[in-house]
Residue, then its C-alpha position, 0 to 999 in steps of 0.5 A: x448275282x453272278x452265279x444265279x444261273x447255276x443256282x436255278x438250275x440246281x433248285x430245278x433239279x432238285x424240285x424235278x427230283x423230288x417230283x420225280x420221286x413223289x410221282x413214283x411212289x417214294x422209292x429214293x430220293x438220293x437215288x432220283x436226285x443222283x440220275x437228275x443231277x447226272x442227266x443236268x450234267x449231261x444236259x449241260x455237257x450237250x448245250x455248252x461243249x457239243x453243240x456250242x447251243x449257249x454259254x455259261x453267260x446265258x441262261x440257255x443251258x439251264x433248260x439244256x440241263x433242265x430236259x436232260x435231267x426229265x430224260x433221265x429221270x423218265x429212262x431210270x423209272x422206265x427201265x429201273x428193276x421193280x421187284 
């Protein structure tokens, strides 16, 4: 199991992506789950190469991954066009 981390926080963001979309009214689900894996990998970026908070052994920059994912996701639906 030594990629299980990279698996969690893939399903979490999926599952934030698709809550994400379900809160909203159903408008995209490739568009939520594109702005969630963006803000994971953000998220990640932050926790592993710019703060030095976790490495890729510990489970610590998948809640990195995880709160970048929900600010990208609640910044897309605050200023997303609504026509």
């Amino acid at each position: 199991m030594q990629h299980a981390d990279i698996v969690i926080a893939t399903v979490a963001v999926l599952a934030l992506a698709w809550v994400a979309d379900l809160m909203t009214g159903r408008r995209g689900l490739f568009g939520a789950s594109l702005v969630s894996a963006t803000g994971a990998v953000c998220g990640w970026f932050l926790a592993v190469r710019v703060f030095g908070a976790s490495t890729m052994d510990e489970l610590g920059w998948t809640v990195w991954s995880g709160a970048g994912s929900i600010l990208s996701l609640f910044t897309f639906y605050l200023f997303r066009n609504t026509r």
